[in-house]
C-alpha positions as CSV (number, residue, x, y, z in Angstrom):
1,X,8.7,5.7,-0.2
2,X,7.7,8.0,-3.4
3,X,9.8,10.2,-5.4
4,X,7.6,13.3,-3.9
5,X,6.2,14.3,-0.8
6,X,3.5,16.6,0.0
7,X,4.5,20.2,1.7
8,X,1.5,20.8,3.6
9,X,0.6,18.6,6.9
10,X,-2.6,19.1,7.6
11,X,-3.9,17.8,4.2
12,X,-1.4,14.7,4.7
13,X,1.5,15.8,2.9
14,X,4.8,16.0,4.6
15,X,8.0,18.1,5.1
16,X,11.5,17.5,5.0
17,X,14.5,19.2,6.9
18,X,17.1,20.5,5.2
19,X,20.2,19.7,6.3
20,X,21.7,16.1,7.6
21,X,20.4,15.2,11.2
22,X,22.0,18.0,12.9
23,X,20.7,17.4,16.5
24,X,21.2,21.1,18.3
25,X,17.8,21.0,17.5
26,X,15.2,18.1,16.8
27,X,15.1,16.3,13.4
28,X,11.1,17.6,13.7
29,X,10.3,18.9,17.1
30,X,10.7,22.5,17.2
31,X,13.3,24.7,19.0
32,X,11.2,25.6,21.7
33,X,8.1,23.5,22.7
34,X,6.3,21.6,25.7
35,X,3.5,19.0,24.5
36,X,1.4,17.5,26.8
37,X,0.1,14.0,26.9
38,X,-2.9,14.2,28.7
39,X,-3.7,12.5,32.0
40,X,-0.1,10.6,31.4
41,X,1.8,13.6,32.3
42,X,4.0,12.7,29.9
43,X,5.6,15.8,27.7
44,X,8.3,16.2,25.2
45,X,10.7,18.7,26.4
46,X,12.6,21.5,24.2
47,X,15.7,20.4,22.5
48,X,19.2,21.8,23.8
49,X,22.6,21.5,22.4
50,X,23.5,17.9,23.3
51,X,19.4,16.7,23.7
52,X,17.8,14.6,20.9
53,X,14.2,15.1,22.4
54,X,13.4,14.0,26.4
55,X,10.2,12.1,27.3
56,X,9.4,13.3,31.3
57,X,6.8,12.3,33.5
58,X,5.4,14.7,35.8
59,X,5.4,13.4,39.5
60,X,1.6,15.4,40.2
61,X,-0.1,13.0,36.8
62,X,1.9,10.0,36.6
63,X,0.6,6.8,37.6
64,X,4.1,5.7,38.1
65,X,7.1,7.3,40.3
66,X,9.2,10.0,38.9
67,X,12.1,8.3,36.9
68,X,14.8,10.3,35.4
69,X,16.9,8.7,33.5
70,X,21.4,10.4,33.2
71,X,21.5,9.4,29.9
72,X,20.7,12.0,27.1
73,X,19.3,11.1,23.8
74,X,21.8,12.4,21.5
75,X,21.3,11.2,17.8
76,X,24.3,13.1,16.6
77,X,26.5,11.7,14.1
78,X,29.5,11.2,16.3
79,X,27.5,9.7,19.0
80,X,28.8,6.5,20.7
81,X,26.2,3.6,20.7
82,X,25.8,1.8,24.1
83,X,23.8,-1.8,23.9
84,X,24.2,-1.9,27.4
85,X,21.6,-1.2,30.2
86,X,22.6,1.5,32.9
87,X,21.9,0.0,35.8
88,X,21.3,3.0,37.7
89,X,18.1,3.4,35.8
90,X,16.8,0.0,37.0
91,X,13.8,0.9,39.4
92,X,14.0,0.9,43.0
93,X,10.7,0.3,44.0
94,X,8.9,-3.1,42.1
95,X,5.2,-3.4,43.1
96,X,3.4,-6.5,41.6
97,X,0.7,-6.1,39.2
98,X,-1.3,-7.8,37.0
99,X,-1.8,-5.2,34.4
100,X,0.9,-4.4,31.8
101,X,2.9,-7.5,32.3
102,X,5.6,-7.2,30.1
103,X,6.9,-11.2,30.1
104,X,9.0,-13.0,32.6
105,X,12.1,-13.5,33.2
106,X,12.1,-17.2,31.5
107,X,10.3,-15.7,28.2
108,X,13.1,-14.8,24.8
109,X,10.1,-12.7,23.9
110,X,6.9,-11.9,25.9
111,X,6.5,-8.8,22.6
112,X,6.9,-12.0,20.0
113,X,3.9,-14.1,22.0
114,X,1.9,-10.7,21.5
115,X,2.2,-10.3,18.4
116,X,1.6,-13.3,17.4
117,X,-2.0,-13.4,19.1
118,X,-3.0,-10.0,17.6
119,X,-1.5,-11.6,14.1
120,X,-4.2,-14.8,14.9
121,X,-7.2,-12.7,15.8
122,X,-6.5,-10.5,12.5
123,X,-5.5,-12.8,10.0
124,X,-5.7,-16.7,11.2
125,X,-3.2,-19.0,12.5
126,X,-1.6,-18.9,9.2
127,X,-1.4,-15.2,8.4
128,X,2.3,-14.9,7.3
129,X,2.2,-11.2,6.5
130,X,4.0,-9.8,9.7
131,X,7.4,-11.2,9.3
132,X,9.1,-11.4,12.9
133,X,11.9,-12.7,14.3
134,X,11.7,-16.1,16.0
135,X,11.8,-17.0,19.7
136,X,11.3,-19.6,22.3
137,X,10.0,-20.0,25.4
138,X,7.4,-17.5,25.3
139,X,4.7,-17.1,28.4
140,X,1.4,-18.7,27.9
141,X,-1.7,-16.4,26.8
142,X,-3.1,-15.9,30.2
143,X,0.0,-15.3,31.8
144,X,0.6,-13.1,35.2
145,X,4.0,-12.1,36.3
146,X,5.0,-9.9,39.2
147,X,6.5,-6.3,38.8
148,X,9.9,-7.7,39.6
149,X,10.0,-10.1,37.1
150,X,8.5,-8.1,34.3
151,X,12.0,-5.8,34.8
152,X,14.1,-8.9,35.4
153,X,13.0,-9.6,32.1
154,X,13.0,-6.3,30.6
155,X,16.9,-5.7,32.0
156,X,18.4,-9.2,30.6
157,X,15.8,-8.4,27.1
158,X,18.4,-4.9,26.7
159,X,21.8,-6.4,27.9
160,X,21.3,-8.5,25.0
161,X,21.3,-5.6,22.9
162,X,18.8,-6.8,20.4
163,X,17.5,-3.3,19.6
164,X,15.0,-5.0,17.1
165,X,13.4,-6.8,20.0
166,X,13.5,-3.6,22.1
167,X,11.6,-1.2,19.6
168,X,9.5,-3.7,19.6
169,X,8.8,-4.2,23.5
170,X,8.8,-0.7,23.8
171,X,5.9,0.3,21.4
172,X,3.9,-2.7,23.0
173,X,4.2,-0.9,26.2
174,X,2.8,2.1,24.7
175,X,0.0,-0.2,23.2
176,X,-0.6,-1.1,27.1
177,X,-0.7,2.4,28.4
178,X,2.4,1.3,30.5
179,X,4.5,4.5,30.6
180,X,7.0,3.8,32.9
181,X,8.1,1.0,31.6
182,X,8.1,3.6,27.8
183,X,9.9,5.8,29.7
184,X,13.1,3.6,31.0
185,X,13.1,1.9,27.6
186,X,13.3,5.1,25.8
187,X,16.3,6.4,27.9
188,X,17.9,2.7,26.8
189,X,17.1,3.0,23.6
190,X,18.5,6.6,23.0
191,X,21.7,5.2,23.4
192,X,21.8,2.3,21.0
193,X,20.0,4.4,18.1
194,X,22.3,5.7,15.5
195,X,22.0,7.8,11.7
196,X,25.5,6.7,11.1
197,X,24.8,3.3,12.1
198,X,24.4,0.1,11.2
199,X,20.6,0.1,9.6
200,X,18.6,-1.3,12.3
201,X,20.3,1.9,14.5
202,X,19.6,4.1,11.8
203,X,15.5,3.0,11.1
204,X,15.9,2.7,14.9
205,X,16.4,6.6,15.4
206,X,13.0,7.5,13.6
207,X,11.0,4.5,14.9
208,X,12.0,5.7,18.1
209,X,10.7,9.4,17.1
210,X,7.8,8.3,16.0
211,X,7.3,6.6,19.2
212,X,8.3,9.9,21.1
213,X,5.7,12.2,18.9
214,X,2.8,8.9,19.6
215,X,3.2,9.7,23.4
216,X,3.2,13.7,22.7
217,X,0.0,13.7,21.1
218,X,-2.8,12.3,19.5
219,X,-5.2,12.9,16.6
220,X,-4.9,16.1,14.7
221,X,-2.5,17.5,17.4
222,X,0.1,15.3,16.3
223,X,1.2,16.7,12.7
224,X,0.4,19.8,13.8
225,X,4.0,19.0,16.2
226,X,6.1,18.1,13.9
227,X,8.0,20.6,12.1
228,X,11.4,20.8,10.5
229,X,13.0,22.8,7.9
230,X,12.1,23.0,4.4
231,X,15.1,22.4,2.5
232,X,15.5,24.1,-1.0
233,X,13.9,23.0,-3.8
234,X,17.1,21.5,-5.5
235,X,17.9,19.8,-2.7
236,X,15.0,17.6,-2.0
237,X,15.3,17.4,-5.7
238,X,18.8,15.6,-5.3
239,X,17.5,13.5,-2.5
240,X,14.8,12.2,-4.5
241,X,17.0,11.9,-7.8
242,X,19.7,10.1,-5.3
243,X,17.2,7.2,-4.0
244,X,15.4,6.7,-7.5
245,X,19.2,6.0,-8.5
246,X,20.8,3.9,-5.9
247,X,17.5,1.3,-5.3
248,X,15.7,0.0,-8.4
249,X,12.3,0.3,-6.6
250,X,11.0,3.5,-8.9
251,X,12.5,1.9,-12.0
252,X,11.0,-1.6,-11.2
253,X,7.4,0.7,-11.0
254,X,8.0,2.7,-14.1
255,X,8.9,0.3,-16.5
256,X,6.9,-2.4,-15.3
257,X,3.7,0.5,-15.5
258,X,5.2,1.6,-18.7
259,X,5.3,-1.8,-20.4
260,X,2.0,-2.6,-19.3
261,X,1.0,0.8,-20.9
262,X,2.7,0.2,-24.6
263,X,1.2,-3.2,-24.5
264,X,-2.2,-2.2,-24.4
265,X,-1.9,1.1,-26.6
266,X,0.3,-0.8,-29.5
267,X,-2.3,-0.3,-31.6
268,X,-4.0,3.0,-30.7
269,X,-3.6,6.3,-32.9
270,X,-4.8,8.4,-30.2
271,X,-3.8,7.7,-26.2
272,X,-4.5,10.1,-23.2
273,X,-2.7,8.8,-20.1
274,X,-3.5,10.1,-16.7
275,X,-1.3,10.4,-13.9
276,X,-2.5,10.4,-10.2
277,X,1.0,12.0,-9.1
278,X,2.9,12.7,-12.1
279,X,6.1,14.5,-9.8
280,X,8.4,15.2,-11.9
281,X,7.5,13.6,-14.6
282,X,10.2,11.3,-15.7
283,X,8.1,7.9,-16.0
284,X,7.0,9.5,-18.9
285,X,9.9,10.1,-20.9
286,X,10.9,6.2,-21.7
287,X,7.3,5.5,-22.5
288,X,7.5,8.7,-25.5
289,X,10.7,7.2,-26.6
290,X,9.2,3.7,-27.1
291,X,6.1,4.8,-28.3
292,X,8.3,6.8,-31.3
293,X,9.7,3.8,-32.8
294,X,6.3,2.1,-33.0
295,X,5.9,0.1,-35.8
296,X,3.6,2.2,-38.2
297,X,4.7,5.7,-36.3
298,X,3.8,7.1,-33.1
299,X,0.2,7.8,-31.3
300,X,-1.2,11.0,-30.5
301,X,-0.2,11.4,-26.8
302,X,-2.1,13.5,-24.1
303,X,-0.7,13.1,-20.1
304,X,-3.4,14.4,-17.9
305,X,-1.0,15.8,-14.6
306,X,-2.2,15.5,-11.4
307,X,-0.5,17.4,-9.1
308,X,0.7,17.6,-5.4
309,X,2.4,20.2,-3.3
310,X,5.6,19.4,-3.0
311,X,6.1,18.2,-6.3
312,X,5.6,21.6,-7.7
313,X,8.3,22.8,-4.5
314,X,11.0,20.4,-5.9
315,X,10.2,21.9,-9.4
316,X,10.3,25.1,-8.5
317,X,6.9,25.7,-10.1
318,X,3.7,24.4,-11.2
319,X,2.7,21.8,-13.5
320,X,3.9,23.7,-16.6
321,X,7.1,22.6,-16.2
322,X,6.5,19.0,-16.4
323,X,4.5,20.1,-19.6
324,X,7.1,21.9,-21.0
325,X,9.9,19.3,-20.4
326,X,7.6,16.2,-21.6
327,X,6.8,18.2,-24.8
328,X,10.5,18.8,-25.7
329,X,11.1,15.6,-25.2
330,X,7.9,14.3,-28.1
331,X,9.3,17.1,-30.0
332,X,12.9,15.5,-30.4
333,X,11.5,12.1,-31.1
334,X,8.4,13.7,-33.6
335,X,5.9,12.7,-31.6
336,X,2.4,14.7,-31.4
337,X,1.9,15.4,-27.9
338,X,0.0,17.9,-25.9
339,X,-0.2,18.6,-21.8
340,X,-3.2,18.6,-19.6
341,X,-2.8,19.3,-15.7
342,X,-5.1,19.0,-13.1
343,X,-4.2,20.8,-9.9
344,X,-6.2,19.1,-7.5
345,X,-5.6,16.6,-4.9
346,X,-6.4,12.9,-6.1
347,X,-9.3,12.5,-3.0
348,X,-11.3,15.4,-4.9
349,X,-10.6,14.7,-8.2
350,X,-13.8,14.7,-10.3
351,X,-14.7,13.5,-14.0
352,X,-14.7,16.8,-15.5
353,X,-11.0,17.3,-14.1
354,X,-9.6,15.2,-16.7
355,X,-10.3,16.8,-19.8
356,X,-11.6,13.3,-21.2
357,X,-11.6,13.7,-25.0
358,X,-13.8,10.7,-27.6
359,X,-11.9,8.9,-30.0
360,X,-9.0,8.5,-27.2
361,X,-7.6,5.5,-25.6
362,X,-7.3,5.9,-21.9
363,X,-4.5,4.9,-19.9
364,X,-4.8,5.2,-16.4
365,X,-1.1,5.6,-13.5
366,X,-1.8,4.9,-9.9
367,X,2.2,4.8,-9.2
368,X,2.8,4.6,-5.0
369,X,-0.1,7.0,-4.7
370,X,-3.6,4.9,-4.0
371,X,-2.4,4.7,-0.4
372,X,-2.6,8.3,0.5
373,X,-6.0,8.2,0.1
374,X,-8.0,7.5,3.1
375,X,-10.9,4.9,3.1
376,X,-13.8,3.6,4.7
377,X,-11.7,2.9,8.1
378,X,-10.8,6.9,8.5
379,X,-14.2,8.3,7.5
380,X,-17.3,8.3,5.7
381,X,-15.9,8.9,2.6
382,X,-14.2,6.2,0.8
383,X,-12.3,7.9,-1.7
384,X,-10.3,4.6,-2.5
385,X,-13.2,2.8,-3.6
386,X,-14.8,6.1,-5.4
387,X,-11.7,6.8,-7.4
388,X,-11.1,3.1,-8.9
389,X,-15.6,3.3,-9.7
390,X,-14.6,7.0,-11.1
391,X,-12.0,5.1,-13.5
392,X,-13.4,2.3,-14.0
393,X,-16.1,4.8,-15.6
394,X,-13.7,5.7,-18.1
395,X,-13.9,2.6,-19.9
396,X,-10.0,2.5,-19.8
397,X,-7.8,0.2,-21.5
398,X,-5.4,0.0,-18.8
399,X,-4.9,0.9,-15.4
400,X,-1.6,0.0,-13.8
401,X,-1.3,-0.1,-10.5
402,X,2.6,-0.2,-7.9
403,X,2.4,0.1,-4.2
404,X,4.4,-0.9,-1.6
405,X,3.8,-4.9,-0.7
406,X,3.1,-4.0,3.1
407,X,0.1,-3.9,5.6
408,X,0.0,-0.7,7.8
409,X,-4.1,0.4,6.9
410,X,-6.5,-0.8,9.5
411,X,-3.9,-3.0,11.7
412,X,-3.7,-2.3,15.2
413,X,-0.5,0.0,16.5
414,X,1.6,-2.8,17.8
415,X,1.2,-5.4,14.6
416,X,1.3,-1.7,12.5
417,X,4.9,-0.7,13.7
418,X,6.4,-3.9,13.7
419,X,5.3,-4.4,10.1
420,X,6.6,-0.8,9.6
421,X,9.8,-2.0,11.0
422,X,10.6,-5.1,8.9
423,X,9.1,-3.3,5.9
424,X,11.7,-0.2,6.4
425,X,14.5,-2.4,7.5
426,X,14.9,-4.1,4.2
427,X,14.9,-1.1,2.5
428,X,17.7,0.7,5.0
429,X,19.7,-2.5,4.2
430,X,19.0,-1.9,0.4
431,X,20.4,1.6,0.5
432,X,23.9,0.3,2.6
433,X,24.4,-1.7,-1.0
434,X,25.0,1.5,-3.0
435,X,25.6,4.3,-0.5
436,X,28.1,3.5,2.5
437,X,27.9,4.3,5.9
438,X,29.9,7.2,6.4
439,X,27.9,8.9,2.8
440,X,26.3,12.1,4.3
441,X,24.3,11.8,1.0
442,X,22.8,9.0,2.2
443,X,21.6,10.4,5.7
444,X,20.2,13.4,3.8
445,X,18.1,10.8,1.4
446,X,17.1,8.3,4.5
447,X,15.7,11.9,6.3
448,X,14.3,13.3,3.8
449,X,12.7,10.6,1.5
450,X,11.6,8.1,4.2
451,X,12.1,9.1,8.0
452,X,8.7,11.5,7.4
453,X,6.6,8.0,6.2
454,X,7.9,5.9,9.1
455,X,7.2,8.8,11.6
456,X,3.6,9.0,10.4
457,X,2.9,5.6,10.2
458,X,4.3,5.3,13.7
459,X,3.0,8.5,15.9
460,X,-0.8,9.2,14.1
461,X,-4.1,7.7,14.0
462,X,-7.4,8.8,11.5
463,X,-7.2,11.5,8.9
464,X,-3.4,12.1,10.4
465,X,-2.3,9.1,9.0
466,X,-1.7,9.0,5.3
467,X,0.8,6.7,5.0
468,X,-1.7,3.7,4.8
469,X,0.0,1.0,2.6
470,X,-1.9,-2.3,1.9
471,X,-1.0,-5.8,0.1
472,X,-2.1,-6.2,-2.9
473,X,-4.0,-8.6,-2.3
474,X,-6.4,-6.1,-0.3
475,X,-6.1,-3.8,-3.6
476,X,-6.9,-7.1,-5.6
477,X,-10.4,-7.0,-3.9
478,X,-10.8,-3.4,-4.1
479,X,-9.9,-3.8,-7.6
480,X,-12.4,-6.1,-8.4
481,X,-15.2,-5.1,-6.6
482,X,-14.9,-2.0,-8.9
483,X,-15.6,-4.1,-12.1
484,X,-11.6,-4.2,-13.0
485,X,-10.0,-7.7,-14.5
486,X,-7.2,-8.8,-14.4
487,X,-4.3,-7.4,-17.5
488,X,-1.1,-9.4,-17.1
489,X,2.0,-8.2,-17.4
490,X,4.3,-9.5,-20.6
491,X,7.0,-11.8,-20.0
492,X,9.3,-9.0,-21.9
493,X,8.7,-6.7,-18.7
494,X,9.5,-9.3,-16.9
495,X,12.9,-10.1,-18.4
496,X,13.3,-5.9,-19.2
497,X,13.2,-6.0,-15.2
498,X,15.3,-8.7,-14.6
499,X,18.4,-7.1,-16.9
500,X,17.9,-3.9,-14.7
501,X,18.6,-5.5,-11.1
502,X,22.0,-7.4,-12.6
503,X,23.2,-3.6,-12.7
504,X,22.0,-3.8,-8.8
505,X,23.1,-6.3,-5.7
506,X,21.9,-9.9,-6.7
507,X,20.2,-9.5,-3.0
508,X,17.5,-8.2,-5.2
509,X,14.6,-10.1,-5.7
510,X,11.8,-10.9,-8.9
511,X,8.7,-13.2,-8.3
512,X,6.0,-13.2,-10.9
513,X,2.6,-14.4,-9.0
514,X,-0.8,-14.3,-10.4
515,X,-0.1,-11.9,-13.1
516,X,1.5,-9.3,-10.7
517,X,5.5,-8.7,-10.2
518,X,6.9,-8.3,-7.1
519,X,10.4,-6.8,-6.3
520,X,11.9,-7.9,-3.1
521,X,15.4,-7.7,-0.8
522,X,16.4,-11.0,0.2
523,X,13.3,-12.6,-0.8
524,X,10.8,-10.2,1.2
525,X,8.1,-8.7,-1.5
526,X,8.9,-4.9,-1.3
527,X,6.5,-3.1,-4.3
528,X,4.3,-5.3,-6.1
529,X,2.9,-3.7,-9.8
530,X,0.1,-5.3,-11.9
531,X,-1.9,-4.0,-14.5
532,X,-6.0,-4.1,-14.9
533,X,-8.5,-3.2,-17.5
């Protein structure tokens, strides 16, 4: 969730179709394209006019029989959505196994029991981080049931229709290398997916494609796959524009960054603030305005602009015309201000890239950008942890930090995409506040400014994988361990904040904890912002 997105995919940006889901063709699969799975025999098969996208499992590789599901996986608009099982996709022939056991037929949730033991092993018995629905019953660790049983339970898990729980049980089949049991769930689950539905249906329709390009590929292979249309400019403009407007998260990150900010420069007479993803720009416009009417006059302001790809597409141009807006705006309020941009990506950004001036106050913007950048779990090079020392360098007066509050870095698939799933969920039922159901708006904004993120999270692994939030208390320690304290926020943020959610659903949530504030939906932490020096 940002208010840009790269262009490119290979360097972990991504791209964005252009019109609303119009399935004659794949949301990102291309027109015409076969990808193996390796020594699954499993392949994604080209779209046709009434085909979402079609998992198959060739009878020569597959450990399994051939199973070929009627139903189609059609996430058009008008689609009907069918919680039921069909039962002539029940399998003929059960053979017992020990391996893959999926639960029993006495278990509400044989995926609930695993999760909760890779939760314990990562976090302790009191982790409380992956949020997940409660059951009962659930099969002891050590647990063996027959073939027979595991699709008792699988049938009676789907005529319930809990399509939460069946995500679920599906991606911790794919976790256990279990593909037919992937492949039956995903012809079930085609049908109870939706865009125009409800928001579980409607996350449900890209967890499930994220699923689908998981099992395509792996590694490098997997971006490489998914392709969709560009839209123009303007448009992913308007999509952007259109979320920053109907949720408060952005808002809740810009003022609380810019507060932090005026706080620390009140008394400054020359500031240079640097921005690790400026986009568009706008944070900066409220922050000129409050600096103007500064007791005593303005500061000198400099923005150093760092820039990514798809930024400069929604602009229509480079970083000159963030430069050229911002200085209209310091011109109109008399406000000495001059422009710096730096067009290179935030892993290779170096000292001499930011024009560092003496006699300057530095302010330093890590706004939902620190977790694109890989650390030491992808690869040698820890550019999180050489960025903050790189900063830190810089003697700053303030660095202000907002991510999102969730935990997809270094957890394992299974806890990773059921964290991705509550995490996303609240923020699907956030966006049915302001924009309703039938809003074709809406499906544009959900494609376009946060389908791409879940996908990723979901299908890649290593240098693929970009979208690699963490909690803050993980940034806390990164934080610190790069010689950063602690600068709490002002209680007028705070109450600054709390006057802009009234103009928002009172599901909305403020907690202030340890000097950070976190905005939540129904009391689940969403983006947390703090501020260090």
């Amino acid at each position: 969730m940002q208010t840009s997105q790269k262009k490119t995919i290979s360097d972990g940006s991504r791209r964005y179709g252009d019109q609303p889901m119009q399935y004659q063709e794949s949301y990102c699969w291309p027109p015409i394209q076969n990808i193996d799975a390796g020594s699954q025999g499993t392949h994604l098969s080209a779209m046709t006019s009434d085909q979402y996208c079609t998992l198959e499992s060739s009878s020569e590789t597959s450990a399994y029989p051939v199973h070929n599901s009627p139903s189609t996986a059609s996430f058009s608009p008008n689609e009907s959505v069918v919680s039921q099982p069909n039962s002539q996709s029940y399998p003929s022939d059960l053979q017992d196994s020990s391996e893959n056991a999926c639960g029993s037929p006495t278990s509400e949730s044989y995926v609930t029991h695993k999760l909760r033991e890779l939760e314990t092993a990562m976090l302790g018995p009191d982790s409380d981080n992956l949020d997940m629905y409660s059951m009962t019953a659930m099969p002891g660790p050590n647990q063996i049931v027959s073939e027979a049983e595991k699709w008792k339970f699988l049938v009676e898990m789907m005529s319930r229709g809990d399509l939460k729980e069946a995500l679920c049980t599906c991606a911790l089949a794919i976790a256990n290398g279990d593909m037919f049991t992937v492949e039956w769930l995903m012809s079930e689950l085609r049908q109870m997916v939706s865009v125009t539905g409800e928001p579980i249906q409607r996350l449900g329709a890209y967890m499930l494609e994220g699923l689908v390009a998981r099992l395509a590929s792996s590694g490098s292979s997997i971006y490489n796959a998914l392709r969709c249309k560009e839209p123009a400019g303007a448009d992913l403009l308007s999509y952007m524009l259109l979320l920053y407007e109907a949720c408060p998260y952005f808002k809740f990150g810009y003022m609380s960054a810019n507060g932090a900010i005026a706080d620390a420069m009140k008394d400054e007479i020359s500031v240079h603030i640097i921005d690790f993803q400026i986009a568009q720009g706008s944070q900066w416009v409220t922050l000129i305005q409050a600096l103007a009417a500064r007791p005593g006059g303005p500061p000198r302001i400099r923005i150093t602009g760092i820039d990514d790809s798809t930024s400069a597409y929604a602009r229509g141009g480079g970083l000159d015309i963030v430069g050229k807006r911002l200085l209209k705006v310091a011109e109109s309020y008399k406000v000495p201000f001059e422009f710096h941009s730096a067009g290179v990506s935030a892993s290779e950004i170096q000292i001499e890239n930011l024009g560092i001036q003496p006699g300057e106050a530095v302010a330093v913007n890590f706004a939902l950008s620190l977790h694109h950048l890989p650390d030491e779990s992808v690869g040698t090079q820890n550019h999180r942890d050489r960025l903050l020392r790189l900063v830190k360098s810089l003697s700053p007066k303030v660095v202000t930090l907002v991510e999102q509050e969730s935990n997809t870095n270094t957890v394992p698939f299974f806890a990773r995409f059921v964290e991705t799933l509550n995490y996303y969920l609240a923020i699907f039922e956030s966006i049915d506040v302001t924009l309703p159901r039938e809003n074709k708006e809406r499906i544009s904004v959900e494609q376009h400014c946060l389908a791409r993120e879940v996908v990723n999270i979901v299908a890649c692994e290593g240098a693929e994988r970009v979208e690699r939030h963490e909690p803050l208390g993980k940034w806390r320690s990164r934080f610190e361990m790069a010689g950063f304290t602690p600068y709490p926020l002002s209680s007028f943020v705070n109450s600054t904040i709390k006057i802009l959610l009234e103009k928002y659903s009172e599901k909305y949530t403020l907690e202030e904890r340890d000097g950070a504030l976190f905005l939540g939906w129904m009391n689940r932490p969403l983006v947390a912002s703090c501020a260090w020096r």
